[in-house]
N, C-alpha and C positions, 0 to 999 in steps of 0.2 A: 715246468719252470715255476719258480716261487718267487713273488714282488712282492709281499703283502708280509716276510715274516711267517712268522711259525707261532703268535701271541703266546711267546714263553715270557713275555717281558719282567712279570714279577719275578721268575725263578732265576733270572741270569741279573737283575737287581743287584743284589749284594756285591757280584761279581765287577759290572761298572762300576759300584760308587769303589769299591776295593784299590782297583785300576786306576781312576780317572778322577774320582773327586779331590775339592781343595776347602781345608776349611776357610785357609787367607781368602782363597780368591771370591768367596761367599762373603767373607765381612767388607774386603773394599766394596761388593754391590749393594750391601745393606748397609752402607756410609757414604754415601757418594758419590763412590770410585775413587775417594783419595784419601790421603795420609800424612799427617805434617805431624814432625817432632821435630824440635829445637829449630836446626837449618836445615832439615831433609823434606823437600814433599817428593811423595810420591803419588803422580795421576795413572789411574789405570783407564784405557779405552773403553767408552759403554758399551762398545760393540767388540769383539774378541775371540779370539778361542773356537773350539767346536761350534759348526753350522747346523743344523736342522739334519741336513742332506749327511753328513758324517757323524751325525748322532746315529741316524736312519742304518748307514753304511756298518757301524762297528757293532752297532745293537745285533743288527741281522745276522752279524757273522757269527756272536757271542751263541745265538738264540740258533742258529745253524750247528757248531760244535754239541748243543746242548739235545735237538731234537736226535742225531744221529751219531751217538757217542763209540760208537764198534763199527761206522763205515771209512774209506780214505776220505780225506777231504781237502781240493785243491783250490787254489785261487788265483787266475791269470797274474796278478801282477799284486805290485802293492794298491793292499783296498784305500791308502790315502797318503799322500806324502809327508808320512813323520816316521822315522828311522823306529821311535819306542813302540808304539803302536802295531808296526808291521812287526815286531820282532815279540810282541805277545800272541800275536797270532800264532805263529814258530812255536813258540812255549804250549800252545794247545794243540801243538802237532797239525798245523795248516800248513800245509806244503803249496811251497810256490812256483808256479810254472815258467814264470819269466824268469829272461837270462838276468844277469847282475845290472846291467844297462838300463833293463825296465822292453827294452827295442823289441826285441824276440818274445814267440812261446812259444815251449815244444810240450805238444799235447802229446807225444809218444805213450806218455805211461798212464793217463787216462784209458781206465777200461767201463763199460757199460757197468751201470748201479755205483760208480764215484760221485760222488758231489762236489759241483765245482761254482764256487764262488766269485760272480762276475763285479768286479769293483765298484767305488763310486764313479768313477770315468767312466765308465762302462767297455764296452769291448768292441771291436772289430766285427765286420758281418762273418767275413768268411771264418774267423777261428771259433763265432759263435754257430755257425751251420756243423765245423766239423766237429765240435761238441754234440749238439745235435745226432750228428751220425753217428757218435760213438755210444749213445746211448744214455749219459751222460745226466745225473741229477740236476739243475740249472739254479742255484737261487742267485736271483739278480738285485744289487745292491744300485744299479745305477742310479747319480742322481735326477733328481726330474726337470732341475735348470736343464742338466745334458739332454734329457729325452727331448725337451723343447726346442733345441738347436738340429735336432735329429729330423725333427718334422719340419721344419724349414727348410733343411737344406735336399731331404725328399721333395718336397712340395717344389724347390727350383731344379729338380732332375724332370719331373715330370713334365715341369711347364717350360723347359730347354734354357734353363739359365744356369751360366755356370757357378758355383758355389765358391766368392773369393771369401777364404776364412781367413781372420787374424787370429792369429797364433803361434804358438812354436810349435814346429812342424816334428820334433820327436817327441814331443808330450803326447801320453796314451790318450787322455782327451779327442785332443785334434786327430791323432791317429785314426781314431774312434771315427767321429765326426767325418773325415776324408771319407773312411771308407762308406759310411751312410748315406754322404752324396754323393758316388755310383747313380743312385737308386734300385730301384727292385729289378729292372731288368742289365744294370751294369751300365746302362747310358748315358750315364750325367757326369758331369765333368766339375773339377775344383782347382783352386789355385789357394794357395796357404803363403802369406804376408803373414813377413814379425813387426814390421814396424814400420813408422814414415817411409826413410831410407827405399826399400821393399818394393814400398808402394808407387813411390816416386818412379821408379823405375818401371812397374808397368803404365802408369798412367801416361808416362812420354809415349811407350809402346802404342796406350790406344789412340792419342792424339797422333801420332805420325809413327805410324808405323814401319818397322824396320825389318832387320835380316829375322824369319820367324825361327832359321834353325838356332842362332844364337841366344834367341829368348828361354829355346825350349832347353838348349844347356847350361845357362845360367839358373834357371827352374827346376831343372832336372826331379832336383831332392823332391822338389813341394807339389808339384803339379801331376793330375793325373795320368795315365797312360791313352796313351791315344792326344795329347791336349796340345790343340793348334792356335796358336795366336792368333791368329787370322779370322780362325772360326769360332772360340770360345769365349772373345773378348768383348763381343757386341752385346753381348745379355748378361749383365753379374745384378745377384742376392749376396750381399756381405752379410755374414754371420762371423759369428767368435767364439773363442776357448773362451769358456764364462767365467776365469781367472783374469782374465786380462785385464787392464787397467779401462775402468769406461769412457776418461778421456781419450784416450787413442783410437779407441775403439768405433768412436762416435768422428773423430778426425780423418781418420781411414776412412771410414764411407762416403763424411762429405769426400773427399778429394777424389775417387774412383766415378763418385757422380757427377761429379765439375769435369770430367775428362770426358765421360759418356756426352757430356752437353756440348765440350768443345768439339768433339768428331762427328757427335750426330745431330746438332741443333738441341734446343729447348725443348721443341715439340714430340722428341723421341727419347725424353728421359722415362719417364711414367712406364713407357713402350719396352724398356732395355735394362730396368735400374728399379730395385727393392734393395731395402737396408730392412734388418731386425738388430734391433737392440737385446740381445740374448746375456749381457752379462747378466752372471745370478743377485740376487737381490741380498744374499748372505754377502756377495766377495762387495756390492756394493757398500752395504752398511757398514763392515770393515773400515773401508777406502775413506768414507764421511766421518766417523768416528775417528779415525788418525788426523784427520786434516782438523775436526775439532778440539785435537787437543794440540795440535800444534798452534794455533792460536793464542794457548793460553802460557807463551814465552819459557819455553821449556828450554833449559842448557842441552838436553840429548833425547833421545828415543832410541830405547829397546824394543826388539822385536822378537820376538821368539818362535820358532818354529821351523821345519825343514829346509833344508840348504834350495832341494829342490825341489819346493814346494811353490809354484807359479805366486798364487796369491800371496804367500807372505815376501816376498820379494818385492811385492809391487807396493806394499806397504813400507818397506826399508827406502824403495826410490821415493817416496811420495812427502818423505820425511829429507832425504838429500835435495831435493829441487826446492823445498822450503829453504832450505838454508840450516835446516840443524841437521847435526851428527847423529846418526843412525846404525846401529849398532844392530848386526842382524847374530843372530845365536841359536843354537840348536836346543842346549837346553843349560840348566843352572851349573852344570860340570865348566861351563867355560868362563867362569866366576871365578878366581883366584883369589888365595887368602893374601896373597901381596899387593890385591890391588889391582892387577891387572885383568883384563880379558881376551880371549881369544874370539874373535868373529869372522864373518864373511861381508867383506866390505861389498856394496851394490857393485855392479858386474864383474866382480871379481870371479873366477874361479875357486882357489884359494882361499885357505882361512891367514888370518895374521892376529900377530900379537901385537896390543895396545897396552902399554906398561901405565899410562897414567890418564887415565879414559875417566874419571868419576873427578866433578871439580872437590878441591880441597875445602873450601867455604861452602857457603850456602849453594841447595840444588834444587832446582825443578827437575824431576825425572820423569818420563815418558814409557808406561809400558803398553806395547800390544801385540798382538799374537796372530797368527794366522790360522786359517780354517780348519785346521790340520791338527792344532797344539791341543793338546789335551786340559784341562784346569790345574790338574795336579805339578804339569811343568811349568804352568803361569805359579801357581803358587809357588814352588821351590826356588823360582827366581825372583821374586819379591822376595821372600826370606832371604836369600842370599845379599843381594842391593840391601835389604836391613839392613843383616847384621854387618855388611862393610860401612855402612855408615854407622853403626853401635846405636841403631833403632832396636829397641824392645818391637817383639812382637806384640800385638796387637789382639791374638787369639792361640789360645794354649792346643795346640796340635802334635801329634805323634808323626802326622802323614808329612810335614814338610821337611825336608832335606834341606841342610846347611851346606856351604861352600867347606868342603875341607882345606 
């Protein structure tokens, strides 16, 4: 197994900045982060775009294709939630083992000497052991916020606590995650909460508890096999999908450990009750950087980046709880030259059309991106918000895409 790369990084160079770089999105960091002509500002997020961890992730792959240019070369799932990114991979003939869903893999056509690329999510024990047994090249992309969630929630299998994660429970992440706290011998136990709601409803559970067989089928989806209310409720380590929002995340725990206090006294919290604070330091600095520009009286925010991409979602809600209009987008194709846009409004499913989304007068504009987004799609949707407001560029570029 390969964690460390293949130090191809100068030769696959050219090929990222090709891919992925923006000259726009270099000049708004070398001016501020912002843009004013006539009535137009535009503020960009100091914080944005690719993480460390998905730098890490798409480097390795590039530098993967490159060290083994005549072998097959597969990759459990998408290596990170942007539709463009995964679909360059495709173009370098990386063949993807997950079904359309992301849910599934079928390692069938893996044979011994393939190389197979495990994401920045990372993977599953079991479909990583039967890689393993198939002989199977390994280079591991995982991020290392994820591996730190991974040892926690090991560390509460061994010491018999059961693992409540917040997360969503089909995110390959949390998937991940679930199946880690097993632990090594299969004996550890998890419960997966999305949200308050969730949580409220086991917390009643450990304060008076109820009918256990209705718990374990309202849980079904999230909870492990074998998992008994009765008996897996009395010891929880909360950990989290390190996407997730870190106020929730931090609200989730206290409340799980105000329930542990009301069933078992005060004196038996310490005894029954660990929280780790595991969101990534990337999905936070995001989360602080939207909130600091939402301060600075913005008419809307842009967001850009995958539909189902955890973090940049949490950025679009973090922007609707303020009070302003959030406009979540995949990429500068959903820019129209009439004016209007197409997005994904927060918990929508669905995209919709907004015909008249950009004020007429004067605009404070908001853009930021998620972990996920590349530079180059932050750029082309700055140029696109230019040129509908008839802003000159600012930097003479080949690489940005206009709104057709």
């Amino acid at each position: 197994m390969f964690r460390k790369g293949f130090g191809l990084g100068s030769e696959i160079a050219p090929a990222l900045t090709r891919d992925y770089h923006s000259a726009l999105v270099e000049w708004f960091r070398n001016n501020g982060f912002s843009l004013t002509a006539d009535d137009t500002t535009i503020l960009l997020a100091s914080e944005l775009g690719f993480c460390y961890g998905v730098d890490r992730a798409v480097e390795y792959a590039y530098e993967t294709r490159h060290k083994f240019p005549d072998r097959r070369i597969y990759i459990t799932g998408e290596i990170i939630h942007n539709p463009h990114v995964n679909d360059k991979l495709r173009e370098m003939e990386i063949l993807f083992l997950s079904t359309p869903d992301n849910l599934e893999i079928d390692l069938d056509a893996v044979e011994a000497g393939d190389v197979v690329i495990l994401p920045a999510f990372g993977a599953r024990v079991e479909d990583l052991n039967a890689l393993r047994e198939r002989g199977a090249v390994l280079v591991d992309t995982t991020c290392g916020s994820v591996l730190n969630v991974w040892k926690n929630v090991q560390r509460n299998a061994r010491d018999g606590f059961t693992s409540a994660i917040h997360g969503k429970v089909a995110h390959e992440e949390t998937r991940a995650t679930a199946s880690w706290a097993r632990g090594a011998e299969g004996q550890g136990h998890y419960l997966v909460v999305r949200d308050m709601g969730e949580t409220e409803e086991v917390c009643r559970y450990i304060e008076e508890p109820g009918e256990s067989a209705a718990f374990r089928t309202r849980f079904a989806h999230a909870c492990s096999p074998g998992f008994d209310p009765d008996l897996h409720l009395g010891h929880l380590g909360v950990a989290n999908q390190t996407t997730m929002l870190s106020s929730d995340s931090l609200a989730i725990a206290r409340r799980l450990g105000q329930a542990l206090t009301t069933r078992y006294g005060a004196s038996e919290q310490a005894r029954r009750f660990r929280s780790f604070d595991t969101i990534c330091s990337a999905t936070q600095e995001r989360q602080d950087a939207v909130v600091d520009l939402l301060a600075m009286n913005l008419d809307l925010l842009v967001v850009i980046g995958g539909y189902n991409s955890s973090n940049t979602n949490h950025l679009a809600e973090l922007s609707i709880d303020h009070g302003t209009p959030a406009f979540h987008i995949e990429d500068f194709t959903a820019l129209n030259s009439d004016g209007s846009i197409r997005y994904k409004p927060v918990h929508n499913a669905d995209e919709i059309i907004e015909p008249s989304w950009l004020p007429r007068g004067p605009a404070r504009i908001g853009v930021t991106a998620g972990a996920s987004t590349p530079n180059n799609h932050i750029g082309q949707v700055l140029a696109a918000i230019l040129n509908l407001r008839r802003v000159a560029l600012p930097v003479e570029t080949s690489s940005i895409c206009h709104a057709e």
